[in-house]
C-alpha positions in Angstrom: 0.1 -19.6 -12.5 3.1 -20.2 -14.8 4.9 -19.7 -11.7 3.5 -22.7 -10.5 4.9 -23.9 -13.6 7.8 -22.6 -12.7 8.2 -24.2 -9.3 7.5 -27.6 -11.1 10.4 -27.3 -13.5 12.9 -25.4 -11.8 15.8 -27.8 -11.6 16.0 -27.4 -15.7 15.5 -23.3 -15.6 19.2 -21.9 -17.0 20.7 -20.1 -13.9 22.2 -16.2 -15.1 25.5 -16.1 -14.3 26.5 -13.3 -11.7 29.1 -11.9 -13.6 27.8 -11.6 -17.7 24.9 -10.9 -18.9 22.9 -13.4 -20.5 20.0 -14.5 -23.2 17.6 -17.3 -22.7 16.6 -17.5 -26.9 13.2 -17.4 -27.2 10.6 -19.9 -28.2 6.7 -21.0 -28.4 6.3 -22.6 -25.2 5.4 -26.4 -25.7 5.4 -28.0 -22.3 2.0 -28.6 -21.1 1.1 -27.1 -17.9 0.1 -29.5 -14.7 -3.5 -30.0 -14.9 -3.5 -29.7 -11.4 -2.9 -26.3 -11.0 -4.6 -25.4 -14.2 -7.9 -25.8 -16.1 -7.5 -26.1 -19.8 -4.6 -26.0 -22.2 -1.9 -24.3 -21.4 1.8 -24.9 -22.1 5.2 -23.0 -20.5 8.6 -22.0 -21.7 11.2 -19.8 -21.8 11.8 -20.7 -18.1 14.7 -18.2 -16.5 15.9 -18.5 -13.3 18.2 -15.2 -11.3 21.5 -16.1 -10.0 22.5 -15.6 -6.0 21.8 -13.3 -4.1 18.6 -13.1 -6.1 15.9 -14.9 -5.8 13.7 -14.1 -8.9 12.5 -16.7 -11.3 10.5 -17.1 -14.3 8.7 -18.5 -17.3 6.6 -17.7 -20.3 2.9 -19.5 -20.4 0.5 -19.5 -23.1 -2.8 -20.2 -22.6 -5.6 -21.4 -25.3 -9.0 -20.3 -25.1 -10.4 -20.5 -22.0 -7.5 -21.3 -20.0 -6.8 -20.7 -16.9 -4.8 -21.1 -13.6 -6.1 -22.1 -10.2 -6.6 -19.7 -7.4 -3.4 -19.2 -5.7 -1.0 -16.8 -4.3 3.0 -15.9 -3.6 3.7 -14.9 -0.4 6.5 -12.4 -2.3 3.8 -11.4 -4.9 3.9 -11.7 -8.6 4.4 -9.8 -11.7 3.0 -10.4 -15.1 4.0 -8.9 -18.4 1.1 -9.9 -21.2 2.7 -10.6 -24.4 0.2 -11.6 -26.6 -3.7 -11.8 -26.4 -6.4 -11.2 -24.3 -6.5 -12.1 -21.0 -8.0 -11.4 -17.7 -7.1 -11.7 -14.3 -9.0 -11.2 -11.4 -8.1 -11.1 -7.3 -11.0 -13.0 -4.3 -13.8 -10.4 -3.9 -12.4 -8.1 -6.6 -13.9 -7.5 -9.8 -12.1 -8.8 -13.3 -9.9 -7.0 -15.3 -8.9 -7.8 -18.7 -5.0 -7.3 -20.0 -4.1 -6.9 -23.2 -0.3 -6.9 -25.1 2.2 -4.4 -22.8 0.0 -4.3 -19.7 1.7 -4.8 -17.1 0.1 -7.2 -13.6 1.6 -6.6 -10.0 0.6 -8.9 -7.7 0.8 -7.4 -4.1 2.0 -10.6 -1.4 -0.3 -13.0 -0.6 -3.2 -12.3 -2.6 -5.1 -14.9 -3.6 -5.8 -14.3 -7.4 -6.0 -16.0 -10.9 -5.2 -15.6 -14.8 -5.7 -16.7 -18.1 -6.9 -16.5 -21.4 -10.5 -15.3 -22.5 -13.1 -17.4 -23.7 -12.5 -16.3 -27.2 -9.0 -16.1 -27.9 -5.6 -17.3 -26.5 -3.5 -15.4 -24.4 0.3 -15.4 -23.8 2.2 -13.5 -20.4 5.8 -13.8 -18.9 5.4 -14.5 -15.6 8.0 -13.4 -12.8 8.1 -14.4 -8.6 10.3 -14.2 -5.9 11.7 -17.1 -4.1 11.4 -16.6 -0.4 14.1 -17.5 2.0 11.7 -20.5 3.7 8.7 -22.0 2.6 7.2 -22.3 -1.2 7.0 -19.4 -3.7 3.2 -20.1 -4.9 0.3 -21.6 -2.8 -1.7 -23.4 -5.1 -5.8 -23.2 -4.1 -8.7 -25.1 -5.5 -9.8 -24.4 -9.2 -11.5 -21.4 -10.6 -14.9 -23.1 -11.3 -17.0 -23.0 -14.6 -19.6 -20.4 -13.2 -16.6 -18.3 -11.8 -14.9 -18.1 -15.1 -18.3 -17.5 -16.7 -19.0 -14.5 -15.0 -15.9 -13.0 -15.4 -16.4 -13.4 -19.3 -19.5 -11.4 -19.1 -19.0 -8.3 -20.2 -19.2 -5.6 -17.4 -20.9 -2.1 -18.2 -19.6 0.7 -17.8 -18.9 2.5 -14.6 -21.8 4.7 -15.6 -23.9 2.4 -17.8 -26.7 0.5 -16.5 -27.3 -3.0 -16.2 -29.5 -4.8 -19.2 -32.1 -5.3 -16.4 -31.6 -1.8 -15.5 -32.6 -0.4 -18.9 -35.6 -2.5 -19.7 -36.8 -2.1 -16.0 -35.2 0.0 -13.9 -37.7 3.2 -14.9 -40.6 1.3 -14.1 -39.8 -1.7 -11.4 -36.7 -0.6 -10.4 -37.0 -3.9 -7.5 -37.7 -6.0 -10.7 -34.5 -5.1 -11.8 -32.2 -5.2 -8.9 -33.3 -8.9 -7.9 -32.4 -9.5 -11.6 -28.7 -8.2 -11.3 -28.7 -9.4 -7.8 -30.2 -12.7 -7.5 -30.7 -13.9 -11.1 -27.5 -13.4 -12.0 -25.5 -12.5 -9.2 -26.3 -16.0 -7.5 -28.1 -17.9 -9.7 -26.5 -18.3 -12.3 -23.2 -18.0 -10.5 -24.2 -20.9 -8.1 -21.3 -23.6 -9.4 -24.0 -26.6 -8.7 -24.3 -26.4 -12.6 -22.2 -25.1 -15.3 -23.0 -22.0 -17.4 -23.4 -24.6 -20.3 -26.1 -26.8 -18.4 -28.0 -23.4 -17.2 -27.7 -21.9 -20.6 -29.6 -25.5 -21.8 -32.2 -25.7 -19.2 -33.2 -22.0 -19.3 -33.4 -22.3 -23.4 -35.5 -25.0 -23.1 -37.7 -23.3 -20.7 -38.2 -20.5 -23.3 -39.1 -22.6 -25.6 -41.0 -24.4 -24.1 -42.8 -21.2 -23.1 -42.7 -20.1 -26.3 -40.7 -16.7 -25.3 -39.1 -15.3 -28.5 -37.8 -12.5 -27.2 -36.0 -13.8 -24.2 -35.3 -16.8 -26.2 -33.0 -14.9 -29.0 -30.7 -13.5 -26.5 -30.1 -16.6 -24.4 -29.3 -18.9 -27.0 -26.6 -16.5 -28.1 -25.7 -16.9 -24.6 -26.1 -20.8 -25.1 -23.3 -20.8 -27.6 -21.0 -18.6 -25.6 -21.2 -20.8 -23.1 -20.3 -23.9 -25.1 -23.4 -25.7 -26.1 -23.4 -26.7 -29.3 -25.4 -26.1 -32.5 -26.2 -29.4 -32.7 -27.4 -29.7 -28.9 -29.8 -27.0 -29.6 -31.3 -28.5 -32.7 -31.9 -31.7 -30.4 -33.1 -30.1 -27.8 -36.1 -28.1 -30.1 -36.7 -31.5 -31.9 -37.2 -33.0 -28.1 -39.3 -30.5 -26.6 -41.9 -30.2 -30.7 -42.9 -33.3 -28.5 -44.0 -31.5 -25.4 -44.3 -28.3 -26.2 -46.0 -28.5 -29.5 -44.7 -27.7 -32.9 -45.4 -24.0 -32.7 -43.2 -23.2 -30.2 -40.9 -25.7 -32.0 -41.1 -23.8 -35.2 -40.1 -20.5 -33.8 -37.2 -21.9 -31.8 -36.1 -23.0 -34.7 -36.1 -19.3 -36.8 -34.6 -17.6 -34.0 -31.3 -20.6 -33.5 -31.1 -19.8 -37.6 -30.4 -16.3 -36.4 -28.4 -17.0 -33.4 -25.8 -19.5 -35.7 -25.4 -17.1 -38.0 -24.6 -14.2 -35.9 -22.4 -16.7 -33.2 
């Protein structure tokens, strides 16, 4: 990702000399990154560049909340120190793993992957890639979409742990609960055709208009996560007293209390 960065601003990245060592000073990154290889705010600095016969090159890259790069991948691979933050990264088909301060990121050649920051915090990394003798050092792919980056800010159980599904139904309709995981959220709500944010808004509406407090209190904590905001909420209880009758309004409205508070 920054080495996409990198690529882009390589003809002002300080050369080492071959014979003396040498110190690029440090210093918060400022230069925004291309929005066309990345989603969000993030900004690169520090750029370094290895003199003849190598072929290394780098760059710090902080991201802001919710920043992140496009799918892509180095035919050389790619190595990523995190320096600051929580991040995650994640590789096509693999699962997501988040990377804290000293963890260490070895991209293996070729594999199309991403990074960036968490939904909740920034995240800063140095990122390192190898020049190859012919052709570019980073493919850049198409963008990591809304519902991709949503899931991966999911929380995952544990390897042993059970789903939330799996604990309220797996005893008793254990089918129940696998076309939950599965198909409810494992497609559904993964399906890019609408954001996290506009499912998160439609499915609390549905609730309330049901009038289904219990589901309702944990997806609007959910709602908020995924970036609707208080105020949407409030509008869209005060829209559906209307349809769904005041009732149904009136508990919506006890449970968002809770749900602001605790979000």
């Amino acid at each position: 990702m920054p080495l996409l960065l990198l690529v882009l601003v390589l003809a002002s990245a300080p050369a080492l000399a071959q014979d003396a060592l040498a110190v690029v000073p440090g210093a918060a990154p400022t230069e925004r990154a291309p929005t066309d290889r990345f989603t969000g705010v993030a900004r690169v600095g520090n750029r370094f560049e290895a003199a003849a016969p190598a072929r290394m090159y780098g760059a710090t890259v902080a991201f802001e909340p919710g920043a992140r790069t496009h799918w892509h991948a180095h035919p050389l691979g790619q190595t990523l120190v995190v320096t600051a933050g929580t991040g995650h990264v994640q590789h096509w088909g693999g699962s997501v793993e988040e990377v804290r301060p000293g963890d260490v990121v070895v991209v293996p050649p070729g594999v199309k992957h991403w990074h960036g920051a968490g939904p909740d915090g920034p995240m800063t990394h140095v990122a390192t890639v190898e020049r190859p003798a012919e052709g570019v050092a980073t493919e850049w792919m198409e963008p990591v979409t809304d519902a991709q980056y949503a899931a991966s800010a999911m929380p995952a159980p544990e390897a042993d742990e059970p789903s939330r599904a799996q604990q309220l139904l797996g005893d008793i309709a254990p089918a129940l609960a696998d076309l939950t995981d599965d198909v409810l959220y494992g497609q559904v709500w993964a399906d890019p055709a609408l954001s996290p944010r506009d499912r998160s808004l439609v499915t609390v509406s549905a609730l309330v208009a049901l009038d289904r407090p219990d589901q309702l209190r944990s997806h609007l904590g959910l709602a908020l996560r995924n970036g609707v905001t208080e105020d949407e909420v409030v509008a869209a209880i005060t829209h559906l007293a209307f349809y769904a009758g005041w009732p149904s309004a009136v508990t919506a409205v006890g449970l968002a209390r809770e749900a602001f508070q605790e979000n």
